[in-house]
C-alpha positions as CSV (number, residue, x, y, z in Angstrom):
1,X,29.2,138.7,-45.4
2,X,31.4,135.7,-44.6
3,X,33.5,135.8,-42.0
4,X,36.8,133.3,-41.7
5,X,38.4,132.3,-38.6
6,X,40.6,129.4,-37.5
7,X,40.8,127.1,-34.2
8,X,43.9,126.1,-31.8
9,X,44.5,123.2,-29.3
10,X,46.7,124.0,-27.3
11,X,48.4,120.8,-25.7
12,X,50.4,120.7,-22.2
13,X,51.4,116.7,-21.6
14,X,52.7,117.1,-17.9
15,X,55.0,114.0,-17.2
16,X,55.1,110.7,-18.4
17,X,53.8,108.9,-15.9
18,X,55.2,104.5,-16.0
19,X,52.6,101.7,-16.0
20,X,51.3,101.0,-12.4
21,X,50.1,97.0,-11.8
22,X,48.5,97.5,-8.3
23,X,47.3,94.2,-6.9
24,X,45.3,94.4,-3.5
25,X,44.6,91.6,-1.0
26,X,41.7,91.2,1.3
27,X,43.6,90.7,3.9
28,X,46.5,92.0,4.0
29,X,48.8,88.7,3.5
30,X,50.3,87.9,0.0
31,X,48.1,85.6,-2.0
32,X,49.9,82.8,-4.1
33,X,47.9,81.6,-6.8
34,X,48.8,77.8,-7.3
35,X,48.1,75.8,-10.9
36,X,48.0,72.2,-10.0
37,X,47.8,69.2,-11.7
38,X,44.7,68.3,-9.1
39,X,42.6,70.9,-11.2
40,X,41.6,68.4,-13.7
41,X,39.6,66.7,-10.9
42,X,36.5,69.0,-11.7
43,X,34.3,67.8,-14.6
44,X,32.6,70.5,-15.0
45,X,33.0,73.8,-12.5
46,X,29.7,75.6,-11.2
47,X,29.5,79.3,-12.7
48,X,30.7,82.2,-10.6
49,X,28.5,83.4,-7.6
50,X,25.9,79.4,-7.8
51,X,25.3,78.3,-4.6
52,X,24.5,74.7,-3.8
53,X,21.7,75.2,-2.0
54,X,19.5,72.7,0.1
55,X,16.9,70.5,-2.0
56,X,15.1,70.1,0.8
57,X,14.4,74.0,1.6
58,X,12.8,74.3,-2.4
59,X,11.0,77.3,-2.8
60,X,7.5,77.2,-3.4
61,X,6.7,77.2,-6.8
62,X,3.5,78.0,-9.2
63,X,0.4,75.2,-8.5
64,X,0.5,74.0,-11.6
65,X,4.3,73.0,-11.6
66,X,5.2,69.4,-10.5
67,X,8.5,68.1,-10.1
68,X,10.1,64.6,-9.9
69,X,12.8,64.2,-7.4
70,X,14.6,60.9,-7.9
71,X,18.0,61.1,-5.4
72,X,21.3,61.5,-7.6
73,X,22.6,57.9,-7.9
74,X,25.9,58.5,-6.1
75,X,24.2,59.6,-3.1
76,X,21.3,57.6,-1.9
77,X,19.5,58.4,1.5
78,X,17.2,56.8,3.4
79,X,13.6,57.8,3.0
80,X,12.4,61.2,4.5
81,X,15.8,62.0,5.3
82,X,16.8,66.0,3.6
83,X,19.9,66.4,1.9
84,X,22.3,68.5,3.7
85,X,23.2,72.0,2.4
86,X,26.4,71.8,0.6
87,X,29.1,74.5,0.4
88,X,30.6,76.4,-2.3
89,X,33.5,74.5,-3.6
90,X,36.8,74.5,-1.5
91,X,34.9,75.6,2.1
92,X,33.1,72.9,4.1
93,X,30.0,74.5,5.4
94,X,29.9,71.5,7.9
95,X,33.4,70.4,9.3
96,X,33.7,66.9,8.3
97,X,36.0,66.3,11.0
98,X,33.5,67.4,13.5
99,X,31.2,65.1,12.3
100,X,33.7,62.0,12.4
101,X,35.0,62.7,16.5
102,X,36.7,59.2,15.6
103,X,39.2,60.7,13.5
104,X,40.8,62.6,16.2
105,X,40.4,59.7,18.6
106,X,42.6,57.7,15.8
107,X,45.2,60.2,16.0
108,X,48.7,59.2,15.8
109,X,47.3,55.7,14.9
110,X,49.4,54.3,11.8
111,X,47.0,54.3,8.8
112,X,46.4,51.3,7.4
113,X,44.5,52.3,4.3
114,X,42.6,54.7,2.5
115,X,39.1,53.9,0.4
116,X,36.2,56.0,-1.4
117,X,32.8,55.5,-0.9
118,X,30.1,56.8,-3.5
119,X,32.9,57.1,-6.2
120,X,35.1,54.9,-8.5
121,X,37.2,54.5,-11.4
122,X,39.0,57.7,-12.8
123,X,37.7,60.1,-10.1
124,X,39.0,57.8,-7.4
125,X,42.1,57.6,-8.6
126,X,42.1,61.5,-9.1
127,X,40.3,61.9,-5.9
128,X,43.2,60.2,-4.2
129,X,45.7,61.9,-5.8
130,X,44.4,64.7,-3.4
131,X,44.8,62.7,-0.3
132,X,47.8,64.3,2.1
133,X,47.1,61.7,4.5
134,X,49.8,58.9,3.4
135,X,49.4,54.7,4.2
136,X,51.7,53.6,6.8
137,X,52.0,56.7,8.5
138,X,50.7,58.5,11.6
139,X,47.1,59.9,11.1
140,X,47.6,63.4,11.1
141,X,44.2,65.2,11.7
142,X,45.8,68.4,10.3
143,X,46.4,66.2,6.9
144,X,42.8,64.7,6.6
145,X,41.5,68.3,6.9
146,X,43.7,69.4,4.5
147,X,42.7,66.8,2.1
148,X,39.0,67.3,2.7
149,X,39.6,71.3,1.4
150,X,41.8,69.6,-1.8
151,X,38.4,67.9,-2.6
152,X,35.8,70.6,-1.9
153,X,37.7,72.7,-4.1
154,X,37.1,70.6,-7.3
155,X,33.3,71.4,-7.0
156,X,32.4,67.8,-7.5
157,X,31.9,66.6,-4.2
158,X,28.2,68.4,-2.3
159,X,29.3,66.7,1.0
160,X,32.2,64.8,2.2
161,X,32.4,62.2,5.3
162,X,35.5,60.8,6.8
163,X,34.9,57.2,8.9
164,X,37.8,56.2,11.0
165,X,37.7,52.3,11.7
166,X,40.6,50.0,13.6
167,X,41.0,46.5,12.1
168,X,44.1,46.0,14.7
169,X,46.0,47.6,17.5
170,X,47.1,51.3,16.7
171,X,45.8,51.1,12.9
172,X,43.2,53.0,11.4
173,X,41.1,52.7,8.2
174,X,40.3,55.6,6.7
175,X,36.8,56.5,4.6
176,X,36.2,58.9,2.8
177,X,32.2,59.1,2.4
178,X,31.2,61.2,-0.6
179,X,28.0,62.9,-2.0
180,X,28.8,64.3,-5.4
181,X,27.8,67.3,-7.2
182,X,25.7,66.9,-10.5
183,X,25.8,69.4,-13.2
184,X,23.8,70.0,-16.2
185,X,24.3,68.5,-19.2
186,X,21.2,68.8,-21.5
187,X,17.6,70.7,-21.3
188,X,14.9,68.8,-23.3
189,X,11.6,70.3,-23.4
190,X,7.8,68.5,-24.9
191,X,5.0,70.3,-25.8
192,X,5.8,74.0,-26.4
193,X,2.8,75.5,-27.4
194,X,4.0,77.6,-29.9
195,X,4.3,80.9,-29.4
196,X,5.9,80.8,-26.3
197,X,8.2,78.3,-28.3
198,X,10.6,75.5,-27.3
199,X,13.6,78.0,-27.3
200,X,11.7,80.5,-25.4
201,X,10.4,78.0,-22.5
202,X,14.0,76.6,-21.9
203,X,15.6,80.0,-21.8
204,X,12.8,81.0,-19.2
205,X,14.6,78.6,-16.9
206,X,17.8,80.6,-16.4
207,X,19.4,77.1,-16.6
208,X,22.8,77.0,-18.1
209,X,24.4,73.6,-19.1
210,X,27.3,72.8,-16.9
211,X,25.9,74.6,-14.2
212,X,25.7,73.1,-10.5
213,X,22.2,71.4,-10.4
214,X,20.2,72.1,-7.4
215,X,16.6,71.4,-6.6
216,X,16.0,75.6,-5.6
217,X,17.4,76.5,-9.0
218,X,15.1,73.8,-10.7
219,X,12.2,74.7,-9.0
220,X,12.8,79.1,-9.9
221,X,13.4,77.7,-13.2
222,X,9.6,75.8,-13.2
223,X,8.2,79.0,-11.9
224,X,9.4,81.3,-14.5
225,X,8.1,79.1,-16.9
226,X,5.0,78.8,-15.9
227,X,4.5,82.3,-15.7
228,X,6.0,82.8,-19.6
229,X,2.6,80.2,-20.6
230,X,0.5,82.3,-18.3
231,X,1.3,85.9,-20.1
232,X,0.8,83.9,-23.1
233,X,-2.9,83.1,-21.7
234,X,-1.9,79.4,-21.0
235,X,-3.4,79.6,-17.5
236,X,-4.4,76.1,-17.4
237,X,-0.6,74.8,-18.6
238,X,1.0,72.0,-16.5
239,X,4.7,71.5,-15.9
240,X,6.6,68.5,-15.1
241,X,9.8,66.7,-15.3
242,X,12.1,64.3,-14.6
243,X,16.4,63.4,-14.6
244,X,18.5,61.0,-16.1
245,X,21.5,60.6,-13.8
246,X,24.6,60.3,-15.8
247,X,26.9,58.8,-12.7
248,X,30.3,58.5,-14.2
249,X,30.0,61.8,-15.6
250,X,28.3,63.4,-12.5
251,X,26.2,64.9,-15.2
252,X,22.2,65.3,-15.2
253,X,19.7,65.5,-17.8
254,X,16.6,67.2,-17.2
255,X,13.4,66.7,-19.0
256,X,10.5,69.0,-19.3
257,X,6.7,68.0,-20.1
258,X,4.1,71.1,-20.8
259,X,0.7,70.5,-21.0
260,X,-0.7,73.3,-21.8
261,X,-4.6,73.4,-22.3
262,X,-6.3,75.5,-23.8
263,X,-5.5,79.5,-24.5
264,X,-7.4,82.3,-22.2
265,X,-9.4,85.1,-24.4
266,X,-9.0,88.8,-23.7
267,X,-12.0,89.6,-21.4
268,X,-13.6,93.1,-20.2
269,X,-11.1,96.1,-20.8
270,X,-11.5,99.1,-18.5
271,X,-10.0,102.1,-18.5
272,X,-9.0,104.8,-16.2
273,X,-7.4,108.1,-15.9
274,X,-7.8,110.9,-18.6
275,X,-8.0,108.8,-21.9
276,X,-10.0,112.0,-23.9
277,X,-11.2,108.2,-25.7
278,X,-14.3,105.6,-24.5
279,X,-13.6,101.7,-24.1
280,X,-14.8,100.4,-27.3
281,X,-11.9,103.0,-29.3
282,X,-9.3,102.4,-26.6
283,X,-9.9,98.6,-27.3
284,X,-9.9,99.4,-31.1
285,X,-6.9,100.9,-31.4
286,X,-5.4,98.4,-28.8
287,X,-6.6,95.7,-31.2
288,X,-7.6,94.2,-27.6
289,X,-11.0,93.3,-28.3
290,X,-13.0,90.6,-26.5
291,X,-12.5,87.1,-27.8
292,X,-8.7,87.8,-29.0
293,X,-6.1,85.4,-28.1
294,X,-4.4,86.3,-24.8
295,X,-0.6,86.7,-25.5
296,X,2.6,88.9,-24.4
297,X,3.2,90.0,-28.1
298,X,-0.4,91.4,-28.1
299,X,0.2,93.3,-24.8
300,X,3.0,95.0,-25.8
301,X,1.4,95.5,-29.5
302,X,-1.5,97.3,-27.8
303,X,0.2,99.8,-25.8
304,X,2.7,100.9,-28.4
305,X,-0.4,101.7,-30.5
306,X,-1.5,103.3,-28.0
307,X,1.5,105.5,-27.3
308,X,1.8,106.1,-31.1
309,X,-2.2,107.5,-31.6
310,X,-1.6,109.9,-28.7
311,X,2.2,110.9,-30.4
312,X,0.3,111.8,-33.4
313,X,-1.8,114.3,-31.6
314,X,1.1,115.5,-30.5
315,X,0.4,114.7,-26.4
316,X,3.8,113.9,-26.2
317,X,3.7,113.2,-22.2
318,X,0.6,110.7,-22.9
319,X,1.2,108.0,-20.5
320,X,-0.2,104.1,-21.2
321,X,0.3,101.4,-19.1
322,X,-1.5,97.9,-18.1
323,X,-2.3,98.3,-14.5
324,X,-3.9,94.6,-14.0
325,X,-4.7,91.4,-15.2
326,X,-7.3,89.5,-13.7
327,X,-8.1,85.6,-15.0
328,X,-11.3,84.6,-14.8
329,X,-11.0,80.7,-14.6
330,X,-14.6,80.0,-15.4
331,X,-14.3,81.9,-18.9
332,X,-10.8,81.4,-19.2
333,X,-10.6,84.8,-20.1
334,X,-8.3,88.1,-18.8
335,X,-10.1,91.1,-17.6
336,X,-7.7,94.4,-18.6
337,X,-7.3,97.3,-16.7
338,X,-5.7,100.0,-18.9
339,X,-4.5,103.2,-17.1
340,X,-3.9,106.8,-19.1
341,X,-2.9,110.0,-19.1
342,X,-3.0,111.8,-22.2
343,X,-1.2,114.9,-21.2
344,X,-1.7,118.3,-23.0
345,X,-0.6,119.1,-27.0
346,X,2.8,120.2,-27.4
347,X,3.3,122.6,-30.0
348,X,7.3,123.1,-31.2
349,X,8.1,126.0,-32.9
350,X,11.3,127.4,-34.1
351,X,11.4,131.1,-35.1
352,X,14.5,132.8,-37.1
353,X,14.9,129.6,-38.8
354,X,13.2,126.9,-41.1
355,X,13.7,123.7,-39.6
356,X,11.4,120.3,-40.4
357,X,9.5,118.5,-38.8
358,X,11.3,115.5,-38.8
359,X,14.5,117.6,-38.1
360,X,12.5,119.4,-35.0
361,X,11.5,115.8,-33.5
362,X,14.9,114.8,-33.9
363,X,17.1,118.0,-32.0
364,X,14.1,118.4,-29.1
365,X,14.5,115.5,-27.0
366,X,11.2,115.8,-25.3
367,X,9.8,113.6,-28.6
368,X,11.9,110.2,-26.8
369,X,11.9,111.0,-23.5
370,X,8.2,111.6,-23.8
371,X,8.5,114.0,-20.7
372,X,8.6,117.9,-20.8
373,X,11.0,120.0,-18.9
374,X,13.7,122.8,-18.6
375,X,16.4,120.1,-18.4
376,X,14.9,118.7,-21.6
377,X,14.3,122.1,-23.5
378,X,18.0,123.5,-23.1
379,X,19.2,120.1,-24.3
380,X,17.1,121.0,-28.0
381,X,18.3,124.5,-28.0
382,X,21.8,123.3,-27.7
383,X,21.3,120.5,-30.7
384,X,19.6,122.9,-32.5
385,X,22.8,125.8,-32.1
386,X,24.9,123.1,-32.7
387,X,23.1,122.2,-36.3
388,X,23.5,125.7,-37.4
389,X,27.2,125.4,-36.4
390,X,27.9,122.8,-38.5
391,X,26.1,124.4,-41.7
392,X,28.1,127.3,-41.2
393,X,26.6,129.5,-38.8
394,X,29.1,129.5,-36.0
395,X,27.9,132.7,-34.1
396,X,23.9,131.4,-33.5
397,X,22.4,131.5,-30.8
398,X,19.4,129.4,-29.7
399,X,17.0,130.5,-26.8
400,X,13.3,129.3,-25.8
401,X,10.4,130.1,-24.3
402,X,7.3,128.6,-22.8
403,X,3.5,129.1,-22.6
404,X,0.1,127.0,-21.5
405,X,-3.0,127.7,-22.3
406,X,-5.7,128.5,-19.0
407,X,-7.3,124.9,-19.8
408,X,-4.0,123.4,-19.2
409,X,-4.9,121.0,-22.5
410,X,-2.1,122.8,-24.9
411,X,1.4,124.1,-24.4
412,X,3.5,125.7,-26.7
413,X,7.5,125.9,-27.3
414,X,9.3,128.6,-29.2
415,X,12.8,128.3,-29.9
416,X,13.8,132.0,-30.7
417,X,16.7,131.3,-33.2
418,X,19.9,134.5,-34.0
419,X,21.6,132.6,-36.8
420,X,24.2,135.2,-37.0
421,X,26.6,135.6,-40.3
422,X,27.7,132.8,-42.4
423,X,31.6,132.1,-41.1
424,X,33.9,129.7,-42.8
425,X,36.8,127.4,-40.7
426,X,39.9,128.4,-42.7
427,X,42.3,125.9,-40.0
428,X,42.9,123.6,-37.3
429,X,46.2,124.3,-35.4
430,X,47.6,121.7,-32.6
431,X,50.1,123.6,-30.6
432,X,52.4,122.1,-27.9
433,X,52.2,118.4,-29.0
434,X,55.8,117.3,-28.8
435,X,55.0,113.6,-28.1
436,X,52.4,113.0,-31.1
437,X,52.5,114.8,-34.3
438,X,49.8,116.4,-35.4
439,X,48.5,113.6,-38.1
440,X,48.0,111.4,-35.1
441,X,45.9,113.8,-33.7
442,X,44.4,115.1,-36.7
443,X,43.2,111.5,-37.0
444,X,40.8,111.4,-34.0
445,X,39.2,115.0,-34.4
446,X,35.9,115.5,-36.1
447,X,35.9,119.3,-36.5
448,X,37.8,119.8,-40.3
449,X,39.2,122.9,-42.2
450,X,37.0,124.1,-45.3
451,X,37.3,122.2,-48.4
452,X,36.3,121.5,-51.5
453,X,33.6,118.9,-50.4
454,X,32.8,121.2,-47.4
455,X,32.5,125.0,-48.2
456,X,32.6,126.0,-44.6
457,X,34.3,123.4,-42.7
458,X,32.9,121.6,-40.0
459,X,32.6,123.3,-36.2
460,X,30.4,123.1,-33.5
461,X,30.6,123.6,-29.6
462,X,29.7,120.2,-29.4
463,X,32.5,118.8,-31.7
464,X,35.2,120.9,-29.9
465,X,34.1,119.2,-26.7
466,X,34.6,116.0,-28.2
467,X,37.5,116.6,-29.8
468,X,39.4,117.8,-27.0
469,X,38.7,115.0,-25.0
470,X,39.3,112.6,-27.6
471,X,42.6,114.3,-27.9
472,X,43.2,114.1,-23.9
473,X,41.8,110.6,-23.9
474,X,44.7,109.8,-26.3
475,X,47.6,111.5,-24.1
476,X,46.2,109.9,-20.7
477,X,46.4,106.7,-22.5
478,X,49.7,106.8,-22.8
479,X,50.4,108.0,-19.5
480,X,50.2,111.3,-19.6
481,X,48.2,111.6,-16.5
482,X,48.0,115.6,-16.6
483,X,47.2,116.4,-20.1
484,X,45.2,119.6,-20.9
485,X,43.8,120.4,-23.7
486,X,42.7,123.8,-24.7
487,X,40.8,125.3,-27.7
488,X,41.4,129.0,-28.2
């Protein structure tokens, strides 16, 4: 017998509600955004959240990684001396004034004039075009601090000095002493071993061109390298490099030199845990056998083959992982240490209904999620309900059930299917949409009338869920804040 029926949405918009802008401010105080000419100071800006961090505090990084430090041109220091920590652009970590007690002792002095130190040409100029402080007026120490934030806040400058001099009775020289940022401007890299490759190595740095360059970010850079050759089984790899200062652009080009020897072998495998399999077919499978290459590729090769010999037996909570890695340098081989848990078969059935295979791995997501629960078992039962829906059973109803076997090595799954009648979707009424008509609306639903094409139209639970908040989605939107949508 087949039974017709028809849906409603009901729509109630509420009020229209206008387009709030809401702007908040940390503290309180209005914030003025200012575009300036003075912008185009910055060659190149740091990325969002860089710090410019100390050279001298590196982090330690792998033994085998070497690095070659010449000072940044524009910023030479005497021998053993470490570079001071610089700020993020626009806040002095270290008030320069502070550091320059001159300046204040200079105050009121007439200023006689005004040089750069450690810069020249363009960026002078534009560097000066930033200076508050005017010749052949007072010094006013509230203007020289002013002008030190204007130039912190291109991101060029790592530290900035000011040296106060008098080359006559109340007059004052002023200096301003600068140590200028450098910024990336090309990664080369020499003797990639192939796999990892040259595009691989440099994008193990985490290096991005125009970024700030600092010695701390170099030096996590050189350790994540080195650590890419050594899960390739290039233990006995070397890493160095150098710069080329590029001065009037304030840009620096790093180099990169791998050396890297000769590739580790996979060593002794052991295994653990309940692998229902001995060493020799756990390596088989693995394709980990002793005397193969050592690489990344093969890792993660071994435990998907792994995971997809215990799938076939249907253990679908089987568990494989790599639980160590020990390098033997005296072989230069790699002892594995393999860790699994099979987990019991898990049969699926479904009963009242013939479902594939394919179709029952699909609904049940236990199969991706490779984990078994109640959580897990409702969500089938639903996809399964809604399948039937959609081929015209709109009354089934899906339930399950659960059983183990006293070994604990097999569990099994029912899913006790009432299919009900066959039903046919005659129509899809909107109700109470005054500001869309009902083509707009019709547009983003998925549930659809009977037709030619489709003998009993397209329902579900699932699909009237989606379509009523695709619906409300719509309305909200457009400011309709208190939309509700509701299918009858």
């Amino acid at each position: 017998m087949l039974k017709h029926g028809s849906m409603k949405l009901a729509v109630c918009a509420g009020l229209l509600m206008a387009p709030l802008s809401v702007q908040t401010f940390a503290s309180g105080n209005p914030l003025i955004l200012v575009k300036s000419p003075e912008a185009d100071l910055a060659l190149a800006q740091p990325p969002s959240g860089s710090s410019l961090a100390n050279p001298a505090s590196d982090a330690q990084g792998a033994p085998a990684t070497t690095v070659t430090s010449p000072a940044p041109p524009s910023s030479p220091q005497p021998a053993g001396t470490p570079a001071a920590t610089s700020p993020a652009p626009g806040t002095p970590s270290l008030d320069a004034l502070a550091k320059t007690p001159a300046v204040g002792l200079y105050a009121g002095a007439i200023v006689h004039s005004i040089q750069f130190r450690g810069i020249t040409g363009d960026v002078a100029t534009k560097a000066r075009a930033l200076v508050t402080q005017e010749v052949g007026q007072p010094l006013d120490k509230a203007k020289v601090r002013a002008s030190l934030t204007a130039l912190y806040a291109t991101g060029q400058f790592a530290d900035l000095q000011v040296e106060a001099s008098s080359p006559a009775a109340n007059q004052v020289d002023l200096t301003f002493v600068t140590s200028g940022n450098y910024f990336i401007g090309s990664i080369s890299l020499d003797g990639a071993p192939g796999p990892p490759s040259e595009g691989e190595l440099i994008h193990s740095l985490k290096l991005e061109l125009g970024q700030l360059f600092t010695q701390q970010n170099l030096q996590r850079g050189l350790a994540n390298m080195t650590k890419v050759l050594e899960d390739n089984g290039y233990f006995q790899s070397t890493v160095t490099s150098d710069y080329d200062w590029q001065a009037a652009d304030q840009q620096v080009n790093l180099h990169i030199y791998v050396k890297s020897g000769h590739q580790a072998r996979v060593g002794k495998i052991t295994v653990t845990g309940t692998p229902g399999l001995d060493v020799s077919q756990i390596a088989g499978i693995a394709h980990m056998k002793p005397g193969k290459h050592v690489a990344v590729a093969r890792t993660r090769s071994a435990l998907q083959r792994l995971r997809k010999k215990y799938k076939k037996q249907n253990r679908v909570t089987a568990q494989v992982s790599i639980t160590d890695r020990i390098y033997q340098p005296a072989t230069n081989t790699v002892d594995y240490a393999f860790h699994i848990e099979r987990g019991p078969i898990v049969d699926v059935k479904v009963d009242g209904y013939k479902l594939s295979k394919s179709l029952i791995q699909e609904f049940v997501p236990i199969y991706e999620e490779n984990a078994i629960d109640d959580d897990l078992l409702n969500e089938g039962g639903n996809n399964i309900r809604d399948y039937l829906q959609t081929q015209g059973r709109f009354e089934a109803t899906v339930a399950y059930s659960r059983s183990s076997e006293p070994a604990g090595d097999r569990e099994t799954v029912v899913y006790k299917v009432d299919r009900g009648e066959l039903s046919k979707l005659t129509t899809v009424d909107i109700e109470g949409n005054k500001y869309f008509d009902s083509d707009v609306i019709n547009e983003r639903m998925q549930m659809q009338a009977a037709d030619i094409l489709n003998r009993h139209g397209l329902f579900s639970q699932s699909l009237v869920r989606r379509d009523t908040a695709a619906i409300e989605g719509l309305y909200v939107a457009n400011g309709f804040q208190k939309v509700k949508v509701t299918p009858t």
